[in-house]
C-alpha positions as CSV (number, residue, x, y, z in Angstrom):
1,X,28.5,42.1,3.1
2,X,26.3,43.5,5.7
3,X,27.9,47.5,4.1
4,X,26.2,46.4,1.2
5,X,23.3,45.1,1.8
6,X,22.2,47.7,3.7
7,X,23.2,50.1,0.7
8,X,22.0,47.9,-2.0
9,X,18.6,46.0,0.5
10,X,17.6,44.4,-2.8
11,X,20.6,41.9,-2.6
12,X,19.1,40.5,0.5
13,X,15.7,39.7,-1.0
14,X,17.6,38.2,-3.6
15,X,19.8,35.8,-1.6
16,X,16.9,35.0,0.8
17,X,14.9,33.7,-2.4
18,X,18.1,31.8,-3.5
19,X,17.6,30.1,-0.5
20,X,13.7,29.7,-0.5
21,X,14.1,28.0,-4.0
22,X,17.0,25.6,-2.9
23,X,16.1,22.2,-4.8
24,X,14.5,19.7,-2.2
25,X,17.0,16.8,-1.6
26,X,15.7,13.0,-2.1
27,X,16.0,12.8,1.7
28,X,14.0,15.9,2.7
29,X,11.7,14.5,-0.3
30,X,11.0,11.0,1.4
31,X,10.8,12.5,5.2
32,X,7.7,14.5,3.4
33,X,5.6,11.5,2.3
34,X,7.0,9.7,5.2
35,X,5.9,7.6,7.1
36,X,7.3,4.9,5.4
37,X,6.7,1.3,6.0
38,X,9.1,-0.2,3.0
39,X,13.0,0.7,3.5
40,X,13.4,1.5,-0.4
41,X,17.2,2.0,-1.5
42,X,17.0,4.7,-4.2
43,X,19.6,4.7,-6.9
44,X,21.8,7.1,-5.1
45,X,21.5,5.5,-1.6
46,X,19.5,7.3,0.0
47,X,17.1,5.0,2.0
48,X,13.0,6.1,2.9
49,X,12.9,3.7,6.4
50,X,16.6,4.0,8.2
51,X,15.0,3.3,11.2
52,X,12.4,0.5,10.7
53,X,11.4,-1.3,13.2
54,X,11.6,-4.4,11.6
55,X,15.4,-3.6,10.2
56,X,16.2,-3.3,6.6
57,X,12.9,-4.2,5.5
58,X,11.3,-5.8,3.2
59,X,14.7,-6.5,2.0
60,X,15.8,-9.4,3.6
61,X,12.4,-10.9,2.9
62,X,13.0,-10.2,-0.6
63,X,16.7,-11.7,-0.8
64,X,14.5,-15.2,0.6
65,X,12.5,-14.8,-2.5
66,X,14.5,-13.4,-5.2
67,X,16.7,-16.8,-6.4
68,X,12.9,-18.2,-7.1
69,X,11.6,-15.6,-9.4
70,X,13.5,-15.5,-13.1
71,X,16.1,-13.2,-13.5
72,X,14.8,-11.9,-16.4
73,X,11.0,-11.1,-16.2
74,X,10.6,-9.5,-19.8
75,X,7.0,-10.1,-21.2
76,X,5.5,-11.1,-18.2
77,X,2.6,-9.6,-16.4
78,X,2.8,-9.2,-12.9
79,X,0.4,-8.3,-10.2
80,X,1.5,-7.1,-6.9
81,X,-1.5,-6.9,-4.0
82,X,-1.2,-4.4,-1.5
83,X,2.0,-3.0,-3.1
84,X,2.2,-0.6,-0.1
85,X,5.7,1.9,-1.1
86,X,6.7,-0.2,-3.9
87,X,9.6,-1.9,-2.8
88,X,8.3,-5.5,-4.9
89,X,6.6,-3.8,-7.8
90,X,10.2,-1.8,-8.7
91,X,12.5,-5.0,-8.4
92,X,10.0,-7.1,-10.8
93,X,10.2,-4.1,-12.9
94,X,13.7,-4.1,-12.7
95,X,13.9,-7.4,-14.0
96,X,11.6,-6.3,-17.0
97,X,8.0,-7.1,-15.9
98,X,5.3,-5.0,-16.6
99,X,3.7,-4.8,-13.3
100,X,0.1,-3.5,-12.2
101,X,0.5,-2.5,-8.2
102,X,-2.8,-2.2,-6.4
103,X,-3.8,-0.9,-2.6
104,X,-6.3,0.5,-0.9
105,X,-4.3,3.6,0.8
106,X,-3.7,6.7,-1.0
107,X,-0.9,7.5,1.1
108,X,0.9,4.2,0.3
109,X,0.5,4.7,-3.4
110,X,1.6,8.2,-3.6
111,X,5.1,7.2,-1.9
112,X,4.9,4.3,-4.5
113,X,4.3,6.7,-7.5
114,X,7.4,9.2,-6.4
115,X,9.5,6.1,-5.4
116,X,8.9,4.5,-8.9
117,X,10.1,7.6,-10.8
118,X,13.4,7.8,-9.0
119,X,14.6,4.7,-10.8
120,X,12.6,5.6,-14.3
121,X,10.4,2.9,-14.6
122,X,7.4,4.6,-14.9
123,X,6.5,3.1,-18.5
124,X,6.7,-0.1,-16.6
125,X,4.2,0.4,-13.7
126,X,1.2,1.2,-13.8
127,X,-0.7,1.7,-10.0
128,X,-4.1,1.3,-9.0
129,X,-6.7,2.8,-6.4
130,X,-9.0,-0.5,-5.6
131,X,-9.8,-3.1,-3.1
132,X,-8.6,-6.9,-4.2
133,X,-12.4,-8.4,-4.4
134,X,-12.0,-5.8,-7.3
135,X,-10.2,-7.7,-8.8
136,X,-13.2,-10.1,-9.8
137,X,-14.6,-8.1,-12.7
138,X,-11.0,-7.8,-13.9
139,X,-10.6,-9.4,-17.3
140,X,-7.2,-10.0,-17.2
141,X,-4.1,-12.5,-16.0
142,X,-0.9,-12.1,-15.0
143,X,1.9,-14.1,-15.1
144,X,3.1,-14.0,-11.4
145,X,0.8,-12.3,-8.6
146,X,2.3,-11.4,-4.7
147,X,0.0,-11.7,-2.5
148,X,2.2,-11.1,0.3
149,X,1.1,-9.3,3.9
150,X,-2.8,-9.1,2.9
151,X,-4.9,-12.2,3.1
152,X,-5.0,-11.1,7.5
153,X,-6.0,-8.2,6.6
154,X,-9.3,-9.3,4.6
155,X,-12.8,-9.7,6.4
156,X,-13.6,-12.3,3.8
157,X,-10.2,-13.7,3.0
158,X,-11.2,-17.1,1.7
159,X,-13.3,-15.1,-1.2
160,X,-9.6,-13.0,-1.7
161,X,-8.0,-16.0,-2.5
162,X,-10.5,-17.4,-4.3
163,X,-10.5,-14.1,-6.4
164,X,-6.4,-13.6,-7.0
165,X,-6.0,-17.3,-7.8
166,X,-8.3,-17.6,-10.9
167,X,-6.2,-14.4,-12.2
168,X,-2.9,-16.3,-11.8
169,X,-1.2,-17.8,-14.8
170,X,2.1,-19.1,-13.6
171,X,3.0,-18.6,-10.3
172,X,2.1,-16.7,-6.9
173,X,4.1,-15.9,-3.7
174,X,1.9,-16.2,-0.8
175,X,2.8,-14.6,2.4
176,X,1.1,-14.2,5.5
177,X,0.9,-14.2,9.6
178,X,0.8,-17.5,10.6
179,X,0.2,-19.6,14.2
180,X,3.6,-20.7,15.6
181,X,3.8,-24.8,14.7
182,X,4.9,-26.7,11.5
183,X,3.1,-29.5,12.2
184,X,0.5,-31.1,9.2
185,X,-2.1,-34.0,10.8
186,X,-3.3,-35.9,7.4
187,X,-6.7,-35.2,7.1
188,X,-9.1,-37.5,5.9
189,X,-10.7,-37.0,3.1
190,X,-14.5,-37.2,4.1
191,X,-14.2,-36.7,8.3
192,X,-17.5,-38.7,9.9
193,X,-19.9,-36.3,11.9
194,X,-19.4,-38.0,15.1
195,X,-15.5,-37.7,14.7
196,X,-14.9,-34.5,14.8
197,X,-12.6,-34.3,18.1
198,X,-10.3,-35.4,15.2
199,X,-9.8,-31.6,14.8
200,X,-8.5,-30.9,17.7
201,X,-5.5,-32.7,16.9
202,X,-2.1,-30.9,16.7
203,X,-1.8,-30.0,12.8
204,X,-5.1,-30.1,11.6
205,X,-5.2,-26.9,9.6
206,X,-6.6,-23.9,11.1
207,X,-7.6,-20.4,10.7
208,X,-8.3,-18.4,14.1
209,X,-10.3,-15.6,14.1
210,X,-9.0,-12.5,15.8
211,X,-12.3,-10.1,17.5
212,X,-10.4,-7.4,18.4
213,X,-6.5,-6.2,17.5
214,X,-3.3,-8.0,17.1
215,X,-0.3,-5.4,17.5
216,X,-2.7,-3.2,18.2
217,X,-4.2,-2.8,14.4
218,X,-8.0,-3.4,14.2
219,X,-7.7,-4.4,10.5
220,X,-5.8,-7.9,11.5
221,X,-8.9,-10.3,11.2
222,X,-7.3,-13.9,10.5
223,X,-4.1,-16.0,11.8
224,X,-3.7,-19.7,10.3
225,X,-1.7,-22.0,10.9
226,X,0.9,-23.8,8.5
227,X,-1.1,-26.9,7.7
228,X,-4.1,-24.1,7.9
229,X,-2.3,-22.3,4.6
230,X,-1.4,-25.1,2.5
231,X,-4.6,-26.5,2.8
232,X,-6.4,-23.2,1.9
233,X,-3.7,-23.0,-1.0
234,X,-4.8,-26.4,-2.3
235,X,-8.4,-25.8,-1.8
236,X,-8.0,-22.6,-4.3
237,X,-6.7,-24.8,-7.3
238,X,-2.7,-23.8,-6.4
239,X,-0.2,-26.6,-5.9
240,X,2.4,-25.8,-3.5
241,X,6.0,-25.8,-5.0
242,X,8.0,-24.7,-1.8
243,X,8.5,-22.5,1.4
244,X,11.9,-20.6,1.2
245,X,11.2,-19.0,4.3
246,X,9.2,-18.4,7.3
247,X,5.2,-17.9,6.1
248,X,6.3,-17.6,2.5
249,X,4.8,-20.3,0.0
250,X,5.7,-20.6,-3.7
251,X,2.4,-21.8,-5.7
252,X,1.2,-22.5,-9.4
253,X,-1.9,-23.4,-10.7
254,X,-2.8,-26.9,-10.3
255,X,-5.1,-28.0,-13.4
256,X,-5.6,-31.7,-12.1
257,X,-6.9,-30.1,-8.9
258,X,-8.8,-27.2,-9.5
259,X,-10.8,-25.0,-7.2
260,X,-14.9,-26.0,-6.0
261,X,-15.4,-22.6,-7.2
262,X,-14.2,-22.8,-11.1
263,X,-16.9,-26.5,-11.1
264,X,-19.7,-27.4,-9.0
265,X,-19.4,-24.3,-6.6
266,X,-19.4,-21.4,-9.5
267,X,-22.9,-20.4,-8.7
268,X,-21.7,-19.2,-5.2
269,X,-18.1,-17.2,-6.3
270,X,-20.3,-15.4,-9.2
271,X,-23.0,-14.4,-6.1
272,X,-20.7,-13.3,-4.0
273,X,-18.8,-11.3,-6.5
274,X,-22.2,-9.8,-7.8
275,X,-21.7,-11.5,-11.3
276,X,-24.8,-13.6,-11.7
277,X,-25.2,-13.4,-15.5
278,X,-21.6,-13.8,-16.3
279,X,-21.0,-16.4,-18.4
280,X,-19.3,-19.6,-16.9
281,X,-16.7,-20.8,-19.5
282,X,-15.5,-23.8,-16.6
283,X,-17.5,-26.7,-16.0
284,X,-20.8,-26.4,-14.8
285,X,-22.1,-29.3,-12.7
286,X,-24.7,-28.3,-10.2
287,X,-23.8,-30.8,-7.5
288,X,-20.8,-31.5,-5.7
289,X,-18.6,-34.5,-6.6
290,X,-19.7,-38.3,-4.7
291,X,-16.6,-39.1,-4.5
């Protein structure tokens, strides 16, 4: 070989651009958008997070949540907040929803948009660039929202909440860090002024506010506790159906309970989402209930 290389030099430039044009490998591919937070198992096993630090994840937490979500999600509309990589927007797809996957990192969403291809549901998926208090001068519904390792990470997370839960139609799967403790002390339902040691009692529900980091990210704002969620949960017109696993909580609207901010609190959510003039097809009392 070397005999005729050196007689014939132009068979070396050709072999070295053989090699230069080599196709990249789906594992050479995913090191290059790396890092990766979501372990995504692509169709031919290759896997984008080997090494996570949490283990295979978010797999296990999806194999908590998967027997509670239909088998077959054809026709629905599903929402998933702070998709990240993908990993829940492509296994509602899967299942035949046509989901809208939103975050806020550009990074995050180009490993979504190449992880999304591999399995061909492109037509499927369609991902957005935008913040979730966006989501407010959205017109539309879906059918089932995850909002699932975000509401921490929000300055003004009761206003998130507020936001995603008017745009949910049939259920949401709420996930989030949480204080250690199960424990739920039954509030009353008007607490007197001059009893309010009462909060101090083990249960009452919570939401601690973090100044600086928490595993050392500057972006975690908020820890509440369990009664802390399911209160919040309640408070935003969602009835909790379950908890399949540790900080994970099944909703769906609740029409015999609905949110201050859909009645006599509307004024306030249109202000704070900057839609004064928009029309207020809910009720429309100006003061809060008596009773």
């Amino acid at each position: 070989t070397s005999s005729l290389t050196w007689r014939y030099p132009c068979l070396l430039m050709e072999t070295e651009a053989d090699t230069d044009e080599r196709p990249e490998t789906l594992q050479e591919a995913a090191a290059r958008l790396g890092p990766w937070f979501h372990n995504i198992h692509l169709p031919d096993g290759t896997q984008t997070a080997t090494d996570h630090w949490l283990g295979d994840f978010p797999a296990k937490q999806w194999r908590q949540m998967a027997p509670r979500i239909p088998e077959d999600l054809t026709g629905w509309r599903a929402l998933d907040i702070g998709c990240n990589a993908g990993f829940y927007t492509i296994e509602l797809a899967k299942r035949g929803a046509h989901v809208t996957a939103i975050d806020v990192n550009p990074h995050y969403l180009e490993q979504a948009r190449w992880a999304v291809s591999q399995f061909g549901l492109q037509e499927q998926v369609e991902l957005r660039h935008m913040q979730i208090y966006d989501l407010a001068h959205e017109e539309e519904g879906w059918d089932l929202v995850l909002f699932m390792g975000v509401f921490y990470h929000l300055r003004y997370p009761i206003l998130g909440l507020d936001i995603v839960t008017q745009k949910v139609r049939r259920l949401m799967v709420f996930q989030t860090m949480t204080l250690p403790g199960f424990e739920v002390y039954p509030t009353p339902p008007d607490l007197p002024l001059r009893e309010r040691e009462m909060m101090h009692e083990r249960g009452w529900p919570k939401l601690a506010f973090i100044e600086h980091r928490v595993a050392g990210d500057p972006t975690n704002w908020w820890v509440a506790s369990h009664a802390g969620i399911e209160a919040l949960l309640r408070s935003s017109g969602m009835r909790v159906l379950e908890s399949p696993g540790y900080e994970l909580y099944f909703c769906e609207p609740d029409p015999d309970h609905p949110s201050s901010m859909t009645t006599w609190n509307r004024a306030e959510y249109l202000a704070a989402t900057r839609q004064p003039g928009r029309e207020n097809h809910a009720t429309t009392e100006s003061e809060p209930p008596n009773d």
